[in-house]
C-alpha positions in Angstrom: -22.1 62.6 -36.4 -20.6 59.5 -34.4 -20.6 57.2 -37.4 -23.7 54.9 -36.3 -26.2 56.1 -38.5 -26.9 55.4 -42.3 -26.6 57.7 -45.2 -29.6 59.3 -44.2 -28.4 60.6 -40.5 -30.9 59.1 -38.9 -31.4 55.6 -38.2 -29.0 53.2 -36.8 -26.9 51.0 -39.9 -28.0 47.6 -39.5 -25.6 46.0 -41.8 -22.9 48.0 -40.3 -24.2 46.7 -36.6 -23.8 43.5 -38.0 -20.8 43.9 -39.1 -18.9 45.2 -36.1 -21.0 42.7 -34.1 -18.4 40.1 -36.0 -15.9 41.9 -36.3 -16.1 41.8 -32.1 -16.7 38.3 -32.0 -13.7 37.6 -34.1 -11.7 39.9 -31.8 -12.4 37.8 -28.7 -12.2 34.8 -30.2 -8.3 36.4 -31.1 -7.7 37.0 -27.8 -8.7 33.4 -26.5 -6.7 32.1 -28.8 -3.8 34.2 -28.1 -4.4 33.5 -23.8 -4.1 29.5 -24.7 -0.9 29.6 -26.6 0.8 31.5 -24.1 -0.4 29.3 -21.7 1.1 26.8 -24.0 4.2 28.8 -24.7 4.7 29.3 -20.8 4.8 25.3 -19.9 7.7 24.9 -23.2 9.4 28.3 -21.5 9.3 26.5 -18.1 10.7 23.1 -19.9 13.2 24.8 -21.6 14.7 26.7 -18.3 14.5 23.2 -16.5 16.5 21.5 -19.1 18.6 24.3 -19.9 17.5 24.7 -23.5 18.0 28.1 -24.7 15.2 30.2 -24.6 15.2 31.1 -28.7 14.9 28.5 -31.3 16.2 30.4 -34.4 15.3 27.4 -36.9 11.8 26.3 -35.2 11.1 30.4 -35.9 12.0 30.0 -39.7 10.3 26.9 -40.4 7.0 29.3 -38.4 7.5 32.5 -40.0 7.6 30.2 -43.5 4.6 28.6 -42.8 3.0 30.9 -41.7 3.4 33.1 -44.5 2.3 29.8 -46.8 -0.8 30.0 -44.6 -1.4 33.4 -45.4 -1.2 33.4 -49.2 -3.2 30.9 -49.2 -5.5 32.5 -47.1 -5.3 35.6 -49.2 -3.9 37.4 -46.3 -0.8 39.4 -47.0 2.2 37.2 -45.8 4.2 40.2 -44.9 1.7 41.3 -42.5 1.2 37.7 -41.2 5.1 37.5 -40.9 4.8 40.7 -38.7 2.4 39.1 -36.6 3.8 35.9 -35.6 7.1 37.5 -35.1 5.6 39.9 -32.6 4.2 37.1 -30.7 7.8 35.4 -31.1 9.5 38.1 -29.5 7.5 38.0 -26.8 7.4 34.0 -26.3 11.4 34.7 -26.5 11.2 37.3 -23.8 8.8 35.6 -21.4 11.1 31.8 -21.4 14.4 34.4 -21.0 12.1 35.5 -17.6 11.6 32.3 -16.6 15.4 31.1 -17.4 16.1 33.8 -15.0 14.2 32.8 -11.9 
């Protein structure tokens, strides 16, 4: 059974349709969101190299990671997960503006 029928085995799951339908949406609506603040994150990557700021800002990722997790809690999303998140994202902000310090 591939999981797309009901209890009974043999009609499609409606509410389950439904639910991966927005569960899809909310996916690319992720992904947008992610696209625009790399864009974002590329332009301050490309400031920093011209003005020879280093590529990591150690306090500007605490005061994040903090309110982020704030965020979270109060979103009743687990902060440690959240925390995991943005400092995945971090890392890679970090690695693209040490790319473009480079050029």
């Amino acid at each position: 059974m591939d999981g797309s029928n009901n209890k009974m085995g043999n009609a499609p799951d409606a509410v389950l349709a439904g639910f991966r339908k927005s569960i899809d949406n909310i996916d690319a609506a992720l992904v947008h969101m992610l696209a625009e603040r790399f864009r974002i994150t590329k332009a301050v990557g490309e400031y920093k190299a011209t003005t020879a700021l280093p590529p990591a800002d150690p306090a500007r990722e605490s005061d994040q990671i903090a309110r982020l997790r704030k965020l979270a809690s109060e979103a009743d999303l687990d902060p440690e997960f959240s925390e995991k998140f943005l400092r995945f994202i971090i890392d890679e902000v970090i690695r693209h503006h040490e790319q473009a310090r480079d050029r």
